[in-house]
Each structure stands twice: as C-alpha cells, then as structure tokens.
Backbone as numpy.savetxt, mean C-alpha at the origin, in Angstrom:
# Nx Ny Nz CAx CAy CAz Cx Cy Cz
12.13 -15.35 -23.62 11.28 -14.16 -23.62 12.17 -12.92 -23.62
11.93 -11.62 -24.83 13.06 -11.11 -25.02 11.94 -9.39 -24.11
12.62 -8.62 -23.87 11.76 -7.39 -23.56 12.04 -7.12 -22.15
11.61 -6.54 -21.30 11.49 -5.84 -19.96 10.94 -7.58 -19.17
10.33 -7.76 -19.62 9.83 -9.31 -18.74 10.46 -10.40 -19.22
11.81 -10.47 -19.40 12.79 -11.80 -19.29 13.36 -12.19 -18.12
12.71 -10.91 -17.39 13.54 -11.37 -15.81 12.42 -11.55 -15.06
12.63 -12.55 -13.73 11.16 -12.51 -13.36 10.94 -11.19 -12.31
11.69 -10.54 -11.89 11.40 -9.59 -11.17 10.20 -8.91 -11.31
10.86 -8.35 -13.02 9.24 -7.34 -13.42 8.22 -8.37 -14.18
8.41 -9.74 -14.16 7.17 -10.93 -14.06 5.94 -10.32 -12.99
6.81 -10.71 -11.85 6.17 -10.69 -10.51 5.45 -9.21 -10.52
6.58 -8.35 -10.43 5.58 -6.36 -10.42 5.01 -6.65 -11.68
4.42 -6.97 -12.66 3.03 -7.26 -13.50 2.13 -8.07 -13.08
2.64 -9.15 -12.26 1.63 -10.24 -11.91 0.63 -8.79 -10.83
1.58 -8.53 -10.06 0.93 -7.39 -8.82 0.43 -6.84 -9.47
0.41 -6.08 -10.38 -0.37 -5.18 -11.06 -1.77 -5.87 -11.51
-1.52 -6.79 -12.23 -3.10 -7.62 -12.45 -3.64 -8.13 -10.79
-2.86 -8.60 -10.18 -3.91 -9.14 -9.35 -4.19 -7.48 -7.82
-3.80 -6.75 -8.19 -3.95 -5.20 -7.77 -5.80 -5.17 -8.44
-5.92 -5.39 -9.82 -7.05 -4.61 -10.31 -7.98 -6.14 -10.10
-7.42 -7.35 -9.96 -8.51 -8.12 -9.53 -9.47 -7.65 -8.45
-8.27 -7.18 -7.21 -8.64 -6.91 -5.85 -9.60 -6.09 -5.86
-9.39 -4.81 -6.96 -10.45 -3.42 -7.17 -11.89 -3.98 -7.34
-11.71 -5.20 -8.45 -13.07 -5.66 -8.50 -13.90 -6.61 -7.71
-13.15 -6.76 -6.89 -14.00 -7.85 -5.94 -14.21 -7.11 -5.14
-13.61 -6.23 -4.45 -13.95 -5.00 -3.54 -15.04 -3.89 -4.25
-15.16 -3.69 -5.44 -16.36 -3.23 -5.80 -17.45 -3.78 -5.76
-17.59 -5.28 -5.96 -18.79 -5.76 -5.40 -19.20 -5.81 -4.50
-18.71 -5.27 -3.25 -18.95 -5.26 -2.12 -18.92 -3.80 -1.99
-18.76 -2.84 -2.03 -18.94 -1.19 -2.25 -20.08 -0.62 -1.34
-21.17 -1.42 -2.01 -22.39 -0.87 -1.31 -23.18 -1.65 -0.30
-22.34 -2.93 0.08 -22.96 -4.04 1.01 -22.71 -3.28 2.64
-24.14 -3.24 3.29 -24.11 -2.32 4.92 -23.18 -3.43 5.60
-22.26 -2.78 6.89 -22.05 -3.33 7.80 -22.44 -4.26 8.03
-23.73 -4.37 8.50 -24.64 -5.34 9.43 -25.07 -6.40 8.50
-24.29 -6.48 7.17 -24.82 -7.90 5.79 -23.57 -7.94 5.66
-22.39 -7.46 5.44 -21.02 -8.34 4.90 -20.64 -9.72 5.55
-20.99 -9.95 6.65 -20.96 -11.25 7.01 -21.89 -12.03 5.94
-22.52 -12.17 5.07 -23.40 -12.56 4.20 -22.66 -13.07 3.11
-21.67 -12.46 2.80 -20.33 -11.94 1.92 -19.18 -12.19 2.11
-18.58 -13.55 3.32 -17.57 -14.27 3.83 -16.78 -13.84 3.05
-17.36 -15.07 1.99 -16.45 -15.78 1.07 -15.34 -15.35 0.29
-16.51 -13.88 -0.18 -16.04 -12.90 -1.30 -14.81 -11.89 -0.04
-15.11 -11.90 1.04 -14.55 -10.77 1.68 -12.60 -11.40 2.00
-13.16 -12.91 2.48 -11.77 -13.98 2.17 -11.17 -13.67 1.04
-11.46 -14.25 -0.20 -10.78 -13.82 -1.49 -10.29 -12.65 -1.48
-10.37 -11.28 -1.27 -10.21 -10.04 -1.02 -9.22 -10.33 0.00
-9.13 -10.81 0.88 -7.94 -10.78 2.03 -6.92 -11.37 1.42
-6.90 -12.38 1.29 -6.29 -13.47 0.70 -5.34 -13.21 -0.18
-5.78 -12.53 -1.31 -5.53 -12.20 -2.47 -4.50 -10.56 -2.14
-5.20 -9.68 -1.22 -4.61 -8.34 -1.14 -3.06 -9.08 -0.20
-2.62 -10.27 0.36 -1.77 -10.77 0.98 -1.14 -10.97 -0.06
-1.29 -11.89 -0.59 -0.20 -12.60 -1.68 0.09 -11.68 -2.35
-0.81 -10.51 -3.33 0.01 -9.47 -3.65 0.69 -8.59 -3.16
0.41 -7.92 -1.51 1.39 -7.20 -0.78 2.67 -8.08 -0.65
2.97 -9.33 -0.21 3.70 -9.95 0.29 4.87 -10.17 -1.15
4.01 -10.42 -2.24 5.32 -10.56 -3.41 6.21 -9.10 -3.88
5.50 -8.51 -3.38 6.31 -7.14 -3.45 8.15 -7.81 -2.82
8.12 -8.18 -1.35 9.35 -8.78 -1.06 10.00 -9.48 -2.54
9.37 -10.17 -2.82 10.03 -11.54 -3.61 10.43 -10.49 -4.76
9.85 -10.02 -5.58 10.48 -9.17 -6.74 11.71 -8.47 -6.35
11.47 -7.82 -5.12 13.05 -6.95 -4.97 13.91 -7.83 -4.62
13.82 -8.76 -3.44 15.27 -9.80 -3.55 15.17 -10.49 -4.61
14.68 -10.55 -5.40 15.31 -11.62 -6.59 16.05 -10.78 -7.48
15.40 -9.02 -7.73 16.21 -8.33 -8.73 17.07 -8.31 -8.33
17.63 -7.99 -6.78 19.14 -7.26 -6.10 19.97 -9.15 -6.34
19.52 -10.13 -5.61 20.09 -11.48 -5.95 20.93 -11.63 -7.10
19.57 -11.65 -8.05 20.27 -11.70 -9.62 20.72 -10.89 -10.49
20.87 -9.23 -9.79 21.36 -8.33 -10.12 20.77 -8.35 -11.56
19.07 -8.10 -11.32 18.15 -7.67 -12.46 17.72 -6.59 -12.12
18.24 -5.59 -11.52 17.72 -4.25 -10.98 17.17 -3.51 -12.43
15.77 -3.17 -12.55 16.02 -2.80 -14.14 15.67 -1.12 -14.35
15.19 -0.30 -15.27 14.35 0.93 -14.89 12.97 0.29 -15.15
12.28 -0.46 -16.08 11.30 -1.00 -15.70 10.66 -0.96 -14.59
11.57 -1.82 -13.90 11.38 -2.29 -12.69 11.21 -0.99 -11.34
12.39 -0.05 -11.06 12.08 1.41 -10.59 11.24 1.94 -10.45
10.63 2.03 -11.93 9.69 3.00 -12.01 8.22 1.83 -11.45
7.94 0.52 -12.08 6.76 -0.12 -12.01 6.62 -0.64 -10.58
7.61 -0.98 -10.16 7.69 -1.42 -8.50 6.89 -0.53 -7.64
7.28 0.85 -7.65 6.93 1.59 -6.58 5.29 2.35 -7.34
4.96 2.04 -8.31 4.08 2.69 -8.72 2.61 1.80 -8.41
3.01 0.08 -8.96 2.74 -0.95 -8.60 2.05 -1.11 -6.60
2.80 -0.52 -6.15 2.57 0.02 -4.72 1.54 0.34 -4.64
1.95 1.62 -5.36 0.55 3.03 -4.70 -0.39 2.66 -5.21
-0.30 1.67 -6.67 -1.92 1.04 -6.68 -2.57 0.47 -6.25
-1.87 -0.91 -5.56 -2.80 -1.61 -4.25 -2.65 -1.01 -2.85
-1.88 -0.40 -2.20 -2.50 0.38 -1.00 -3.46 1.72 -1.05
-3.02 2.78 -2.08 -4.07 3.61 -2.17 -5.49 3.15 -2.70
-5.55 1.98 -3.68 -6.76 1.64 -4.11 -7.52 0.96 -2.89
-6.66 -0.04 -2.23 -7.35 -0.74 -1.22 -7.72 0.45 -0.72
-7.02 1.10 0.15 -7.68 2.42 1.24 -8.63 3.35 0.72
-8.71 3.91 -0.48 -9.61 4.43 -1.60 -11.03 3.44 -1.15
-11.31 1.99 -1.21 -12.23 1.24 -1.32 -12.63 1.67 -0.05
-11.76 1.11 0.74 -12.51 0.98 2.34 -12.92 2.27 2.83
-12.34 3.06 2.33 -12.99 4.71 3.13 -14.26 4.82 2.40
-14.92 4.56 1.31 -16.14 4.45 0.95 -16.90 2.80 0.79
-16.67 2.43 1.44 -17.73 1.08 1.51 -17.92 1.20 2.91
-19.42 0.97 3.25 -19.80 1.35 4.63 -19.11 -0.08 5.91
-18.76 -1.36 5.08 -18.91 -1.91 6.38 -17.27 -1.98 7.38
-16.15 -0.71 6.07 -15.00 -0.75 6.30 -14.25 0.63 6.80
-15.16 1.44 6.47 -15.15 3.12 6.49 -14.56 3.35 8.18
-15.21 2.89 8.77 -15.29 3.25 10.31 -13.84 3.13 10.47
-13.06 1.88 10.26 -11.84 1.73 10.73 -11.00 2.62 9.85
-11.23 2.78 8.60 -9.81 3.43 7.60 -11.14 4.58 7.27
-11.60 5.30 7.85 -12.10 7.07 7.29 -11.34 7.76 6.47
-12.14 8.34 5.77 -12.16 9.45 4.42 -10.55 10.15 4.51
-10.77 11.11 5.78 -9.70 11.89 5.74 -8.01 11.53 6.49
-8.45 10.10 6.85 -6.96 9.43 6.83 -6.79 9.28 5.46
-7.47 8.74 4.65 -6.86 8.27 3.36 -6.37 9.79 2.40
-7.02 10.63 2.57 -7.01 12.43 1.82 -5.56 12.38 2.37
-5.33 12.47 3.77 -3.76 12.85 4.25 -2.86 11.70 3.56
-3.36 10.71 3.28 -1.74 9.91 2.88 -1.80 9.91 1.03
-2.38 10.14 0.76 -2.56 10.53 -0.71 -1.72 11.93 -0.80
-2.44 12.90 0.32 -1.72 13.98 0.51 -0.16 14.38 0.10
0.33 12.94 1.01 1.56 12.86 1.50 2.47 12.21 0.10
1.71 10.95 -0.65 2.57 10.46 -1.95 2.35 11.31 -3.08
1.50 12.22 -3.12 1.69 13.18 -4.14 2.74 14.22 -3.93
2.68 14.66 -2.70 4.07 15.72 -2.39 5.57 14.84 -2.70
5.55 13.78 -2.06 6.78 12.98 -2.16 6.99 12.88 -3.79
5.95 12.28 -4.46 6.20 12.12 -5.67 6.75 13.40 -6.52
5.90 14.62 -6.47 6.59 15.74 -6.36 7.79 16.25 -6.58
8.64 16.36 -5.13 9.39 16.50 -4.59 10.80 15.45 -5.23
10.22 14.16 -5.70 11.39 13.32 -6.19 11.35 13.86 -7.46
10.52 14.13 -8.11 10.66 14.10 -9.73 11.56 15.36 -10.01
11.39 16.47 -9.01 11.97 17.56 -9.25 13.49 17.51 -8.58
13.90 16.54 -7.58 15.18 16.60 -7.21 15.83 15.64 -8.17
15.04 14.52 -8.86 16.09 13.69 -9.85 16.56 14.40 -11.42
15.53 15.36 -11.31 15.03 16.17 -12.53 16.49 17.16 -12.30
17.44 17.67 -11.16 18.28 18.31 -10.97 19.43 17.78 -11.43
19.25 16.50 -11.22 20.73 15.57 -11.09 20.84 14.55 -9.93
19.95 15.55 -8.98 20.35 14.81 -7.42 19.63 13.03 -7.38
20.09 12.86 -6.16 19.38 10.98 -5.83 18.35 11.30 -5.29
17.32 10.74 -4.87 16.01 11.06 -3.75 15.85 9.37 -3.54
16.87 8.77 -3.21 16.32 7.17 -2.67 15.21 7.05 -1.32
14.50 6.05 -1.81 13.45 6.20 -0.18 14.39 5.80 1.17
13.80 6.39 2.04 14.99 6.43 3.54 14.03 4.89 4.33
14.71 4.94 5.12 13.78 3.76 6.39 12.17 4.15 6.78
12.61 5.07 7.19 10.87 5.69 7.40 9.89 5.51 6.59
10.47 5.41 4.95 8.99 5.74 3.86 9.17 4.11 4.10
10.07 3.36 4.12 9.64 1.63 4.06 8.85 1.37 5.65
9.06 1.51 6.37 8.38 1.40 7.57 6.76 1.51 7.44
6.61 3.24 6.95 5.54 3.65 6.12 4.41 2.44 5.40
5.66 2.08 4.65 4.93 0.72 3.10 4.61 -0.35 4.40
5.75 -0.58 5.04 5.02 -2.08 5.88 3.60 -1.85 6.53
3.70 -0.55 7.45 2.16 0.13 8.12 1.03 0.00 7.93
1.40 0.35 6.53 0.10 0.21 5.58 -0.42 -0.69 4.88
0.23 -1.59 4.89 0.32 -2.74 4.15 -0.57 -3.60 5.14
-0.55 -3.68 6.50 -0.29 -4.35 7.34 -1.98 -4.08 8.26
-2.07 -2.55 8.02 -3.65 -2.08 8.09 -4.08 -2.24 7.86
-4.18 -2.12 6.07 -5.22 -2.44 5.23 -5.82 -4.05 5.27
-4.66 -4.60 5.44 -4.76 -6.20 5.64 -5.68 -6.68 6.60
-5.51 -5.85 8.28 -6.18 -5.72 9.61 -8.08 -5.23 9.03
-8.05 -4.77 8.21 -9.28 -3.84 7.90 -10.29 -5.34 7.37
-9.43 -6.01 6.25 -10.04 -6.84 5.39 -9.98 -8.29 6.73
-9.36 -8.53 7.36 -8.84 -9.83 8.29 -10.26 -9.63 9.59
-10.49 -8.45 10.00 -11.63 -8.34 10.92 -13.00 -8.71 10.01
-13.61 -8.36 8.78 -14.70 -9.26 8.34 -14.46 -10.49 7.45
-13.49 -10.74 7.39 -12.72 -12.13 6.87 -13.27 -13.21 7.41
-13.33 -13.11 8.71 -13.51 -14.83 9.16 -14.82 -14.39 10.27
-15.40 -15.50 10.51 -16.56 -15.59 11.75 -15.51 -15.19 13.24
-15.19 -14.02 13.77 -14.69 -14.10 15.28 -15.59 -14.35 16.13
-15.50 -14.87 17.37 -16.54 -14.43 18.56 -16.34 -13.05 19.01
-17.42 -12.14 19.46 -17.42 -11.15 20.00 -15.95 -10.23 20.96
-15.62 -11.09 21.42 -14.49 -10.69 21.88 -13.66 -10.66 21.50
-13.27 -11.37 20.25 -12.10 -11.62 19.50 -11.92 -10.37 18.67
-13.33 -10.41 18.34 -13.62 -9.30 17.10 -13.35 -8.01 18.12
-13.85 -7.69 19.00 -13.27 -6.61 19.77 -12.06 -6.37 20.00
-11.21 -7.30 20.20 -9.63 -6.72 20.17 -8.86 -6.69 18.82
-9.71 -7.66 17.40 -8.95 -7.20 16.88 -9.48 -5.68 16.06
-10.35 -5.28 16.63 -10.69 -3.59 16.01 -9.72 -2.78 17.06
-9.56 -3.21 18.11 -8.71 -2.28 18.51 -6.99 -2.13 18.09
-7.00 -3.75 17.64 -5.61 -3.76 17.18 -5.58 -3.20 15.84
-6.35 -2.96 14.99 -6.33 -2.44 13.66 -6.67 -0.46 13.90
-7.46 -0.45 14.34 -7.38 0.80 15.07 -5.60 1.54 15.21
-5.44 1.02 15.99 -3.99 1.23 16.69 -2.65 1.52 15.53
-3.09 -0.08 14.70 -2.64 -0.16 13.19 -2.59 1.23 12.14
-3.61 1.61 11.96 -4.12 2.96 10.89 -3.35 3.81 11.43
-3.44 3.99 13.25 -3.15 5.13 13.81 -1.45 5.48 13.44
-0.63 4.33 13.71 0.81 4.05 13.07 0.82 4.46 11.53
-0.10 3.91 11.07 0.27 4.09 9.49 0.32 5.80 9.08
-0.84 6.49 10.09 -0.62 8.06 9.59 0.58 8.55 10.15
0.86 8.36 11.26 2.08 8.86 12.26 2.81 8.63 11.31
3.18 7.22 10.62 4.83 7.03 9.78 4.24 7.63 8.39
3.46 7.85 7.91 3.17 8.59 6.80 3.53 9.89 6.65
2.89 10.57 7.83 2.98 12.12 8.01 4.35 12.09 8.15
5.08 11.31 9.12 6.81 11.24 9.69 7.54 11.30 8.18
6.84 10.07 7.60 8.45 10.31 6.45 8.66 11.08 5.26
6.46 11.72 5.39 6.61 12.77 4.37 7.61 13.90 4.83
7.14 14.04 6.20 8.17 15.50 6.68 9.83 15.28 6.35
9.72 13.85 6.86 11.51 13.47 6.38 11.86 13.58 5.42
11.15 13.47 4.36 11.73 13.65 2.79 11.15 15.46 2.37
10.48 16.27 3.01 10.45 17.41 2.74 12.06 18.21 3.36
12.44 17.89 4.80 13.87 18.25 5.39 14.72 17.57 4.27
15.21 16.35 3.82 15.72 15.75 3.07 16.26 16.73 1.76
15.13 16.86 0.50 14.85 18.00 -0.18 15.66 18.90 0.06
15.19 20.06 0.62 15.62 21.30 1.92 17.17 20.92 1.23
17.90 20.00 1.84 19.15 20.29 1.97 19.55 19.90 0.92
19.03 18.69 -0.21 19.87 18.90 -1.07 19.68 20.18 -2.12
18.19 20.85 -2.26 18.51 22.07 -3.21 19.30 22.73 -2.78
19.34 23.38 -1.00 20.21 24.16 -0.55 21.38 23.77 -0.94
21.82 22.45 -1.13 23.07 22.33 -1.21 23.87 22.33 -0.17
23.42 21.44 1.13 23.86 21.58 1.88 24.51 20.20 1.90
25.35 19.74 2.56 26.05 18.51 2.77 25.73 17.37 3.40
C-alpha cells in the first residue's frame, strides 16, 4: 500500500476517525431520549461506551508505534491531534445537549473548553507560522487524559444497570472528573498563552 497509509500509524488515526463519526451516530439516536427512558436504551448506550473506549484508547497505540517504527509522518501531526478534537469535542458537544447526559457535562463547560482549543489552535498556527516550535507541554496531555476519561465516566454511569448506590458514587466520581477536566483545560490553555508570551517576546 503506497500513500500516507503504508504505515499503520495513520491506519489506526483513520480507523479513529471513522469510528469517531460512528460514535456521532449512535449518540444521535439517542439525542432526544429523557433521562428517566435511557435505561430503555442499554444496549445502544453500551455500544457508545464501548466503542468511544477503543477509539480513545488507540490514540496510545498509533503514537507508540509511529515513535517505535520511527513512522512519525506530517500526515500523521496534523490528523492525530485533529482526530482528537473530533471525538472529545463531539462526544462533549452530544452530551451537553441530550437531556439524560447534560446534567453531568453542561453547556458552558463544553463553550469554555472549545473556548480554550480554538485559542490554542490559534496561538500554534501563528507561532509555527513564525518559525518557532509550539510542541504540546504535560499539562495539554494531562488535559487529553481528563477528558478522555470524563467523557467515558458520563457514558459508563448509563451504560450498565448500577444499584442506587453505586450509581450515586459513580456521579460523584464523574462529577469530580469534569471538574479536573476544566481546571487542566483552563491550566494548560493559560500555559500555552505564558508559553507564546515568551517566545514572540523572544525571551529565552
């Protein structure tokens, strides 16, 4: 196979990409299902978990196999991280408007971290656009795990039958979850706005 997909790296960031817009559509069928009926909707709500796992999780496998086999490509650069923002912003996009998911991931958490990858995005295009590097720091990966890891918590609480109590701690643990994900969101946008700062200044 001759082209950008002879390596499996950017195999895998395409596979994510299709099974990214599977996720959109199974989560649209569920869009307008109330709270108090998605239990009605197991099955479909499993597949949706399930599925938003295996594609967060191969994100790992594509980057150690490019750095491994030293298939680092621009393909890959550019589709990797873009590949991203389509299954976490889309997932979080879904759940802030479908009623039985809204409560835990609300409207204007998701406005602020959209907020936040449009400035970043921003902010890189115009410092690579100079000459300079803008590599992501620890914080924006911390960030990716957060969120990754929420959204997952969001879909994992109507996923399975809990008992009452179960289901009560794990809303508080997903709760807790979101609350991290804005803290390291807001954190590493600010970090990469200081970041910026010094390299236009030209500072050292």
């Amino acid at each position: 196979m001759k082209g950008v997909f002879r390596y499996w790296p950017n195999r895998i960031t395409a596979m994510r990409f299709v099974g990214s817009i599977v996720l959109f559509g199974i989560l649209h069928t569920l869009a307008d299902v109330p709270r108090d009926s998605i239990h009605e909707h197991r099955a479909v709500v499993q597949a949706a978990f399930w599925l938003f796992l295996i594609t967060a999780a191969s994100d790992y496998l594509d980057g150690y196999l490019a750095r491994r086999d030293h298939h680092v490509t621009a393909f890959g650069r550019i589709a990797d991280p873009f590949t991203d923002k389509v299954l976490i912003l889309g997932a979080m996009i879904f759940a802030a408007v479908s009623p039985w998911m809204r409560e835990l991931l609300p409207a204007w958490i998701v406005v602020i971290i959209l907020a936040r990858e449009f400035l970043v995005t921003g902010i890189r295009g115009y410092v690579e656009s100079v000459g300079e590097e803008f590599p992501a720091d620890g914080l924006g990966k911390i960030k990716m795990i957060a969120q990754c890891v929420a959204v997952g918590g969001v879909l994992w609480i109507h996923a399975f039958p809990w008992p009452d109590a179960w289901r009560e701690g794990w809303v508080i643990v997903t709760e807790i979850l979101v609350w991290i994900t804005l803290l390291t969101t807001v954190g590493s946008g600010a970090s990469y706005v200081l970041k910026a700062r010094k390299i236009l200044g030209g500072a050292s």
